[in-house]
C-alpha positions in Angstrom: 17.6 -11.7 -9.6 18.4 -14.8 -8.1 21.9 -14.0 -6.6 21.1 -12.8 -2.9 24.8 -10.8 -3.1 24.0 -9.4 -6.5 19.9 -8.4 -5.1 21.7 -6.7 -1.9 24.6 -4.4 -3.7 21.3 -3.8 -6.5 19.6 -2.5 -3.9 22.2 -0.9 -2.1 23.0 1.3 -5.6 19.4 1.9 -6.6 19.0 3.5 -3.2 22.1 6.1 -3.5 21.1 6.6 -6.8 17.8 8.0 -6.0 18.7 9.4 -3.1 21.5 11.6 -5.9 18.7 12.4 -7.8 16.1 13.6 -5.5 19.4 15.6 -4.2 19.6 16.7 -7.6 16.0 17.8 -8.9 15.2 19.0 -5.3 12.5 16.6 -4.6 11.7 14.4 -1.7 14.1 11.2 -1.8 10.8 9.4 -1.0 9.2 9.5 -4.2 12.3 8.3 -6.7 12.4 5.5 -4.0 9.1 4.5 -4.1 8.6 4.4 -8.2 12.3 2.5 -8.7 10.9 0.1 -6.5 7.8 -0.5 -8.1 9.5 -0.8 -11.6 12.3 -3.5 -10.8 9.8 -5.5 -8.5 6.0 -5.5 -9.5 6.6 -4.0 -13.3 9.9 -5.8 -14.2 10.1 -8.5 -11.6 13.8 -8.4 -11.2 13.7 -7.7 -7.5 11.3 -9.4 -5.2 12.1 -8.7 -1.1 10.1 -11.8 0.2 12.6 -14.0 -2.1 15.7 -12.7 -0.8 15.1 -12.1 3.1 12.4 -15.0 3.1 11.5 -15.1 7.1 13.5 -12.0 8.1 12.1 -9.5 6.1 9.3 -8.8 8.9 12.2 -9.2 11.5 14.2 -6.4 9.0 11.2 -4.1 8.4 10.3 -4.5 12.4 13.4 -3.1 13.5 14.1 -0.5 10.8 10.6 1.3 11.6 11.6 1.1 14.9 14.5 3.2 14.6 12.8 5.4 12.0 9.8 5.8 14.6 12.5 6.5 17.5 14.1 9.2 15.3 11.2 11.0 14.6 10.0 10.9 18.4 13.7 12.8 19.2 12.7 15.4 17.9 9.1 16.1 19.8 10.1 18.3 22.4 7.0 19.6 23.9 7.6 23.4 24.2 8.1 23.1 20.3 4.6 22.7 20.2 3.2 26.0 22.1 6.7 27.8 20.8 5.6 27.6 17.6 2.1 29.5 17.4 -1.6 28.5 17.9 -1.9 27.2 14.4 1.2 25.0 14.6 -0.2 23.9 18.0 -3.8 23.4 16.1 -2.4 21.1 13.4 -0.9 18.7 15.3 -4.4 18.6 17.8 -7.3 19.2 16.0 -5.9 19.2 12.8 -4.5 15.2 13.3 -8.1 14.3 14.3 -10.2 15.6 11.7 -7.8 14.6 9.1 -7.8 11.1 10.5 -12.1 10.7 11.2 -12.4 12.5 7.7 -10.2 10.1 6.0 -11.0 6.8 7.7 -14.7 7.4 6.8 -13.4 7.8 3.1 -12.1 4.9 3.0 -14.6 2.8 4.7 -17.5 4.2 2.4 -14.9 4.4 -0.7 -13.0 1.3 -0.9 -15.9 -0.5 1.3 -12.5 -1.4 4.4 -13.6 -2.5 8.0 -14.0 0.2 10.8 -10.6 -0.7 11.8 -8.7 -0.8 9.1 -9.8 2.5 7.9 -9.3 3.8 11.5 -5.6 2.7 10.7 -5.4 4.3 7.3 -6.9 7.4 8.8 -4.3 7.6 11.3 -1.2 7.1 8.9 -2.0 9.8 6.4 -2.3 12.3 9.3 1.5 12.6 9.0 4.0 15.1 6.5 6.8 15.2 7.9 10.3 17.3 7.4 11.4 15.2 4.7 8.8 16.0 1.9 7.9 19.6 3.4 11.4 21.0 3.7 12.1 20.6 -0.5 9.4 22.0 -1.2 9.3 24.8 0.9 12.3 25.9 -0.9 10.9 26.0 -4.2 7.7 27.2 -3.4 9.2 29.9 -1.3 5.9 30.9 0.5 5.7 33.9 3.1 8.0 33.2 6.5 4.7 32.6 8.5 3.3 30.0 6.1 6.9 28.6 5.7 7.6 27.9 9.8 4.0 27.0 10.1 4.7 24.0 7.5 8.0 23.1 8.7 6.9 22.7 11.7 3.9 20.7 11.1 5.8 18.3 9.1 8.3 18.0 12.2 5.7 17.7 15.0 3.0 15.8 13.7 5.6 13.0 12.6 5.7 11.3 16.2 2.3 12.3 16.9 1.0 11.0 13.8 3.1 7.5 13.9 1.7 7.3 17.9 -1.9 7.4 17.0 -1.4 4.7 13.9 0.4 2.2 16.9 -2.1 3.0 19.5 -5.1 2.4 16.5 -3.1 -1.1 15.1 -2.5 -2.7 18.8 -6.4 -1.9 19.4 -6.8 -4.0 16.1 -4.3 -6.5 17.3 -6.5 -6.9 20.3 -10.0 -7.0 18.5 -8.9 -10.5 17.6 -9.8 -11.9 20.5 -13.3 -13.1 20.9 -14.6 -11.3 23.9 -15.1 -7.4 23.9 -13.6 -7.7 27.6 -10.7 -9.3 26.4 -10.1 -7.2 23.7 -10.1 -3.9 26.1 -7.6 -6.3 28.6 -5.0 -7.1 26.0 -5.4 -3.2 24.8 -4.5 -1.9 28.4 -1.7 -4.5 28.8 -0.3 -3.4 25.5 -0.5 0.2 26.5 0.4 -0.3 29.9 3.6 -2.1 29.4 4.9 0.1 26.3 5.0 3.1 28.3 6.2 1.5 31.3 9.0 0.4 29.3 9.2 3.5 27.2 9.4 5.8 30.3 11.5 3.5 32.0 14.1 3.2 28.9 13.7 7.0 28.2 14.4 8.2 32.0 17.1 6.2 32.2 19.2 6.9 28.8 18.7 10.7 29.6 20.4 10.3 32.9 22.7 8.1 30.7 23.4 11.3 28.7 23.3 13.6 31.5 25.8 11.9 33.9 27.8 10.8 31.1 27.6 7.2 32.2 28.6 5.8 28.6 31.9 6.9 26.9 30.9 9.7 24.2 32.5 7.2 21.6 30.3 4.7 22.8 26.9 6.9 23.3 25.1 6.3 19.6 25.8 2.1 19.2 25.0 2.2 23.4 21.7 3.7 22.5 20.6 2.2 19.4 21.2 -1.2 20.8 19.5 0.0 23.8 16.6 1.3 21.8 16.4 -2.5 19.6 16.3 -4.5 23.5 13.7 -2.2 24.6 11.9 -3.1 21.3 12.2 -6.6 21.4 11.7 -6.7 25.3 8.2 -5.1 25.3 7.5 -7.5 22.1 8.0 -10.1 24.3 6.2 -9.0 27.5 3.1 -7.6 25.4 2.5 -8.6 22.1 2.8 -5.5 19.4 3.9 -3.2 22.2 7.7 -2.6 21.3 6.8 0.4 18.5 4.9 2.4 21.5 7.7 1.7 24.2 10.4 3.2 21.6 8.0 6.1 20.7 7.6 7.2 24.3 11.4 6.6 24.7 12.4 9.3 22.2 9.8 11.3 23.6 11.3 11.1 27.1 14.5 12.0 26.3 13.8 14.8 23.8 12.0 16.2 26.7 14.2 15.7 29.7 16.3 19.0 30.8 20.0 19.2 30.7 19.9 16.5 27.9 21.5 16.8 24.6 20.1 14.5 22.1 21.5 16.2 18.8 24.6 13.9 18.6 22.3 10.8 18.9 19.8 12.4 16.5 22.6 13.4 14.1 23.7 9.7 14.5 20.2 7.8 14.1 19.2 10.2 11.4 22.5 9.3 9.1 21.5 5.3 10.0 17.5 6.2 9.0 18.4 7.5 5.8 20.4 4.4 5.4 17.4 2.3 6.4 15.0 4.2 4.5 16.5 4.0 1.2 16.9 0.3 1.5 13.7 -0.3 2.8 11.4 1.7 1.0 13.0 0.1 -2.5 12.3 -3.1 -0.9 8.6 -2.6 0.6 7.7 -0.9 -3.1 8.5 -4.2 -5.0 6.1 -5.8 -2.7 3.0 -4.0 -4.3 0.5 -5.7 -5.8 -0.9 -3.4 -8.4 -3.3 -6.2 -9.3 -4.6 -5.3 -5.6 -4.9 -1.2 -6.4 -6.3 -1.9 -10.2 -9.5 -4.1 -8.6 -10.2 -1.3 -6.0 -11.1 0.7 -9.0 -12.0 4.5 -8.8 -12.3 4.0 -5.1 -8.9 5.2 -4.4 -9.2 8.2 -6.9 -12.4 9.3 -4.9 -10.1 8.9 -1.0 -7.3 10.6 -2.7 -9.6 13.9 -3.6 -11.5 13.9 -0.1 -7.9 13.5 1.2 -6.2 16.1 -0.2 -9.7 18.7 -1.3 -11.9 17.9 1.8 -10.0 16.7 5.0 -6.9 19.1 4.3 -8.7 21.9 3.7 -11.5 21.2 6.6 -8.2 20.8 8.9 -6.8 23.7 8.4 -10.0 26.2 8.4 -10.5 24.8 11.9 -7.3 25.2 13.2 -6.8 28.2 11.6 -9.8 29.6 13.6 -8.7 32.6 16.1 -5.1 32.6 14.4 -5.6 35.8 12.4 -4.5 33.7 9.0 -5.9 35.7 5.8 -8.1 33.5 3.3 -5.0 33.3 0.7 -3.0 32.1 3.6 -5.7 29.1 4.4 -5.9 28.1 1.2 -1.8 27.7 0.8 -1.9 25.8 3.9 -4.7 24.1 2.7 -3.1 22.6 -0.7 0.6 22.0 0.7 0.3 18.5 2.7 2.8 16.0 1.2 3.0 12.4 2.8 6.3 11.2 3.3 8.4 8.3 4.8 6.8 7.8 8.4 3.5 6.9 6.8 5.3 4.6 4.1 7.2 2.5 6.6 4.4 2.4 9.4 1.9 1.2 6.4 4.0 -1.6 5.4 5.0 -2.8 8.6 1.5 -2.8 10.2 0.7 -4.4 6.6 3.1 -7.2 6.9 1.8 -7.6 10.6 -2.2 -8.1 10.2 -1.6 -10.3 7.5 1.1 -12.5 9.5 -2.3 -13.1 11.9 -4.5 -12.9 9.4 -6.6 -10.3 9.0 -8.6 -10.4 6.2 -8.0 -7.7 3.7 -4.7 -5.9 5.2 -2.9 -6.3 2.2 -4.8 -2.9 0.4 -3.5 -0.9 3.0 -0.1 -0.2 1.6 -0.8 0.4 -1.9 -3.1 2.8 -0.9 -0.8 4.4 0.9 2.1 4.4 -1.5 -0.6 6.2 -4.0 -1.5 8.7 -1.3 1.9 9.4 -0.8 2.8 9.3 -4.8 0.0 11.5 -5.9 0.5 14.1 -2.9 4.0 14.4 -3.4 4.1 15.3 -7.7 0.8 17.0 -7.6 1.8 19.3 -5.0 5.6 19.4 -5.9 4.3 20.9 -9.2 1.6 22.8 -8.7 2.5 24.2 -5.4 4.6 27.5 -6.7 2.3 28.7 -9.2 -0.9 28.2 -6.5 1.5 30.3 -3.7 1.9 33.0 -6.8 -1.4 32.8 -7.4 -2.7 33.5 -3.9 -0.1 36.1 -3.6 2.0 34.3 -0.9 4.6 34.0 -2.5 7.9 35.6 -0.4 10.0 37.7 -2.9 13.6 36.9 -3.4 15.6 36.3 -0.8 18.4 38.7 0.2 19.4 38.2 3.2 22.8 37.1 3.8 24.0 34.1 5.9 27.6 34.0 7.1 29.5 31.3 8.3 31.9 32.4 10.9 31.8 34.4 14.0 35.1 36.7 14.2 35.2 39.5 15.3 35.2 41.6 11.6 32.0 39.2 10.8 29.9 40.5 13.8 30.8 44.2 12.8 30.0 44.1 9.1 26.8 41.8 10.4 25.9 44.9 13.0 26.7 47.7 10.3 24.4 45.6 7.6 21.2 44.9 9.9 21.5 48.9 10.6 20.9 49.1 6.7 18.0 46.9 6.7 19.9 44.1 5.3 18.5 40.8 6.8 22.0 38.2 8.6 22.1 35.4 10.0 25.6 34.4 11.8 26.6 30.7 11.9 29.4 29.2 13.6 30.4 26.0 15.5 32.3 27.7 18.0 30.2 29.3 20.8 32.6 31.5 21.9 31.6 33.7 18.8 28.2 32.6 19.0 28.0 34.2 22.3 29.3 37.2 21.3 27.0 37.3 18.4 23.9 37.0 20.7 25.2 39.9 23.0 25.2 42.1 20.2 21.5 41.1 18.9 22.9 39.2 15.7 20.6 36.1 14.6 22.6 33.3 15.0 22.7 29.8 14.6 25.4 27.9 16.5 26.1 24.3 15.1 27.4 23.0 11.5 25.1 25.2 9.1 24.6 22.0 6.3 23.6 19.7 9.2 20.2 17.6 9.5 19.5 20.1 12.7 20.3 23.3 10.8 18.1 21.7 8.1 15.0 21.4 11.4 15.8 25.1 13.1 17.9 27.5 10.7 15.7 29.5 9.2 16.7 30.2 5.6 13.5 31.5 3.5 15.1 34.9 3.5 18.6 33.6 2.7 20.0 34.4 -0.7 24.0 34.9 -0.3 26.2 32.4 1.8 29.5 34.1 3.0 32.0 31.9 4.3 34.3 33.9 6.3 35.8 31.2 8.8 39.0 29.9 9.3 37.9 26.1 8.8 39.9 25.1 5.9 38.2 21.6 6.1 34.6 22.7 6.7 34.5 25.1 4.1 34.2 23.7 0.6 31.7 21.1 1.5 29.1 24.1 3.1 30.4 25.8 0.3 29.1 23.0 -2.6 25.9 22.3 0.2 24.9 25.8 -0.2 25.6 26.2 -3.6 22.8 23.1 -4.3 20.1 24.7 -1.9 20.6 28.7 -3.3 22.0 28.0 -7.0 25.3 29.0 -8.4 27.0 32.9 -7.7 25.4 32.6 -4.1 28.4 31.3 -2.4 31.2 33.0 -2.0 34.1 32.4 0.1 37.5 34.1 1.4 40.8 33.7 -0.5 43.5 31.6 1.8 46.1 32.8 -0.6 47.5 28.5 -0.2 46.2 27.0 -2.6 48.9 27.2 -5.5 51.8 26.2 -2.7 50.9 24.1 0.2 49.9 20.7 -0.8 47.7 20.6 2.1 45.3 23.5 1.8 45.4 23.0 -2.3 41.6 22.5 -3.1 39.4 21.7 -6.1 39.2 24.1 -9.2 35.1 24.1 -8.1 35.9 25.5 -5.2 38.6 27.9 -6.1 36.3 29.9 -8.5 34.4 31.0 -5.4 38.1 32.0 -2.9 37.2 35.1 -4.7 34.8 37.2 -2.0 35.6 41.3 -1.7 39.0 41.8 -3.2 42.1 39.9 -3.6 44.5 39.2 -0.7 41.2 39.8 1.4 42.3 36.7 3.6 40.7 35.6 7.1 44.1 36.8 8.3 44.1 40.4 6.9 40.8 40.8 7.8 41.3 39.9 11.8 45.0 41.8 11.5 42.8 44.9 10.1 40.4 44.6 13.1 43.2 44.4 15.9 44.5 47.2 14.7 41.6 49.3 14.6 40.2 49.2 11.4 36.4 49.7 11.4 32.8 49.0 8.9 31.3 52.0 8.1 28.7 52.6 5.6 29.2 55.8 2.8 26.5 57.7 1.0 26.9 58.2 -2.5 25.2 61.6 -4.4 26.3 63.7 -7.5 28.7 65.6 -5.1 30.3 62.8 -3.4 30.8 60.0 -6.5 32.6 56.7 -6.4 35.6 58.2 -7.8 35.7 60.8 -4.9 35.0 57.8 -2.7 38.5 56.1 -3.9 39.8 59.2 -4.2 39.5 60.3 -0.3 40.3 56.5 0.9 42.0 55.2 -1.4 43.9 51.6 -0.4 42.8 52.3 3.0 39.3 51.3 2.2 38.2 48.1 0.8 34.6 47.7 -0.3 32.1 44.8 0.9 28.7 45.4 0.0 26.9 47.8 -2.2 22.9 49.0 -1.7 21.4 50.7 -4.1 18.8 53.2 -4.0 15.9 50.4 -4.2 17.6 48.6 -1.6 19.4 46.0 -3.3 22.5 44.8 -2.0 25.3 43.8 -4.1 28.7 41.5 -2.6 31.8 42.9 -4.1 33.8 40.0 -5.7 37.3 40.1 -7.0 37.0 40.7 -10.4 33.4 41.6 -11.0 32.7 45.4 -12.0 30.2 47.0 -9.5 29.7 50.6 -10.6 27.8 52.2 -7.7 25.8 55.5 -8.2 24.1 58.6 -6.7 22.3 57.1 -4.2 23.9 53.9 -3.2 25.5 53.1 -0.1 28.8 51.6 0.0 29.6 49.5 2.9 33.6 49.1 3.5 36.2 48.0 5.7 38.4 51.4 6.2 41.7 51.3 7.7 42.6 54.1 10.2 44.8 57.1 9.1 48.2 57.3 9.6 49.3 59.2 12.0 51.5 62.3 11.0 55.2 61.7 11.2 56.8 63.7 14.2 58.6 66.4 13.2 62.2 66.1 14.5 63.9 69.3 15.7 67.3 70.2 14.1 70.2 71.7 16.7 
């Protein structure tokens, strides 16, 4: 494509596209990314990225890993690591160094690489990260323990993994000189002035944060054009240094008290998936298959030491005083996906060594890219059935996330976690969330479908979302969020009884079908009018004596039913036109009205 317009918008559609369908089919973004490239640029030839940025694309691809590298340090915060368990603590330690030595010596001996440049692929496919693991944590549905001790993996080892591939490519960088002396020299300086730079940049945007120096309008350009100076400024005073500078800058400032980094995150993780769409499209159609073809069965053999001797080696040893069960290992031991840090790091450091020419730095990205390829659909598919075959497997979920604080939300969440039903209250007002907390509710206090939520609410035993808020603009879009991540008839939502005659509460016939949640008229305004006026949730034992005709019969309209257990258990959401027929043995969870007081009888003269 020889229009550089035309190439740009190409890309630009190609990227949402695949970002749609991995959306879609539930599968990391990276992958559809990765394969489009390689079809329009290597297979079809219709896009080529050196063409159509000619002597910016390493200036592009510098800067874009920088952010992406920045992003992923944000969210290091240090406690994380020991908060989260030995064997979270392991796998980012241990674990990164065996499956780094155990790799690099793979690919030395396999695809016959120098010392160093299997040192650097070593390092890079140490990393998961969030990206790949979260997907396919929800299909594979594994037991909570395995499930946090992935997640959190993939979130941790992402900076610590992308900080031992720069610290391994600037000792590379600084082999080139002659002299072993000057080698170790330009090493220090690299390092020296990177994390002067980075702890100097990070100390003072976190007091920039604290003290609210910068306008809140102006906080997320302030920073990221902060973050590019820094970049460009250790560049400049130490060759290769900038990428280490930015790391330890996130780092800082994730780590630094009294400093909230989630609007920044939110903001740079919104511009990364930007960056990474682009990018990755662009970096695939740079692959030289001819280049993977001649390494032969090489990279079949790394692959399978990868992924059936390094994983597994990884986890045994940092699985060692945990108390993990052998089916638990071996889950651990199959689930590793390789996602978009170690694709953008590869490229960049690719693009870098063979800028100063080093000899054979080119076969470090397709190797990568097939790493990356073959971990992500091998795993993707075969993960479930291994999980049901070890018996990990977490049955259904049927706990019940709500999304809203009020008052009548933390009563019927109090009532249903006294009938061993699991809840999870979100809201963004923490007012409620407060409340919540006082009362012993699990909560989550932020927007429930943001990228944080997706990092720290825990949804594994999530199988009904209830929205019960009075956010008429943030409803539908958790609603049709939520309805993608648990499937259809798991989202329900309150009636607003507005949508047929105000204009500006009408919403989409999608939506509508789900204003349908306990009964109709069952508004956020009846239900907080009920609770001021002393309505409460109790919970009603069914038997042959005491049926649920009786049941209406006692209460009547007084009484409007919410949830249903049966006598396995189960729990069932009443919903405006749907016939629940509870039975001997089931407990009925309602909203019951008070009884009218007895009129006064007046005395006659």
């Amino acid at each position: 494509m020889s229009n550089p317009l035309l190439s740009l918008v190409a890309v630009g559609l190609l990227s949402i596209g695949c970002q749609y369908l991995a959306y879609r089919v539930r599968l990391p973004a990276i992958l559809p990314l990765l394969i489009v490239g390689i079809v329009v640029g290597p297979v079809f030839g219709i896009l080529d990225a050196d063409a159509l940025f000619g002597d910016l694309l390493f200036p592009v691809v510098s800067l874009s890993v920088a952010i992406i590298l920045f992003e992923g340090s944000l969210t290091l915060k240090f406690k994380d690591i020991a908060g989260h368990g030995n064997m979270v603590r392991n796998l980012c330690t241990v674990g990164v160094l065996i499956t780094g030595l155990i790799s690099a010596a793979a690919a030395h001996y396999c695809l016959d690489l120098t010392w160093q440049l299997s040192c650097l692929f070593g390092a890079i496919v140490t990393v998961t990260g969030p990206t790949v693991i979260v997907p396919m944590l929800r299909t594979v549905r594994p037991h909570t323990n395995l499930a946090n001790i992935l997640r959190w993996e993939g979130i941790i080892i992402d900076p610590i993994g992308a900080l031992l591939a720069v610290l391994v490519f600037e000792f590379i960088v600084a082999s080139q000189e002659t002299a072993i002396t000057q080698t170790f020299i330009a090493f220090g300086k690299t390092i020296g002035i990177g994390s002067f730079l980075g702890l100097a940049s990070g100390y003072f945007l976190g007091m920039c944060v604290r003290k609210d120096w910068i306008p809140h309008y102006l906080l997320n350009t302030a920073v990221l054009t902060i973050i590019l100076g820094v970049f460009a400024a250790s560049n400049y005073v130490a060759h290769e240094s900038g990428l280490l500078a930015v790391t330890i800058t996130g780092m800082v400032m994730a780590n630094m008290k009294d400093v909230d980094v989630e609007d920044i995150l939110e903001f740079k993780e919104t511009l990364s998936v930007l960056l990474i769409s682009g990018l990755f499209i662009l970096l695939a159609t740079r692959l030289n298959l001819d280049s993977v073809v001649a390494v032969g069965w090489g990279t079949l053999v790394v692959l399978a030491i990868i992924m059936f001797i390094a994983r597994p080696i990884s986890v045994l040893v940092s699985s060692i005083g945990t108390g993990l069960k052998l089916n638990e290992i071996a889950l651990l031991s199959w689930i590793a996906p390789r996602g978009i840090v170690a694709a953008a790091v590869s490229a960049l450091f690719s693009l870098k060594l063979e800028e100063i020419g080093y000899e054979g730095a080119g076969i470090i990205v397709p190797i990568v890219f097939m790493v990356i390829i073959a971990t992500v659909v091998v795993q993707s598919i075969t993960a479930r059935s291994v999980a049901t075959l070890l018996k990990v497997r977490a049955p259904a979920p049927t706990g019940y996330l709500f999304f809203g604080g009020s008052k009548f939300n933390r009563m019927l969440a109090t009532e249903m976690l006294n009938q061993k039903l699991d809840v999870v209250v979100t809201d963004t007002n923490w007012d409620a969330i407060r409340e919540a907390r006082m009362m012993d509710i699990p909560v989550y206090f932020g927007n429930p479908m943001s990228d944080h939520a997706a990092r720290h609410l825990e949804l594994s035993t999530i199988g009904t979302v209830l929205i019960m808020s009075p956010y008429k603009q943030l409803n539908p879009p958790i609603a049709y969020h939520f309805e993608n991540t648990l499937g259809k008839d798991k989202v329900w939502a309150l009636t607003n009884n507005e949508q047929s005659t105000r204009p500006s509460h009408q919403v989409s016939n999608q939506y509508a079908k789900k204003l349908m949640l306990f009964d109709e008229g069952v508004t956020y305004g009846y239900l907080a009018s009920a609770v001021a006026k002393g309505s409460t949730i109790k919970t009603t034992p069914l038997s042959e004596e005491f049926d649920y005709e009786q049941y209406i019969h006692k209460y009547g309209d007084r009484a409007t039913p919410l949830i249903a257990i049966d006598s396995d258990g189960k729990s069932f959401t009443f919903i405006n036109g749907n016939s629940i027929e509870p039975k001997a043995g089931w407990r009925l969870i309602s909203l019951v009205e008070p009884e009218p007081e007895p009129a006064s009888e007046s005395s006659s003269e």
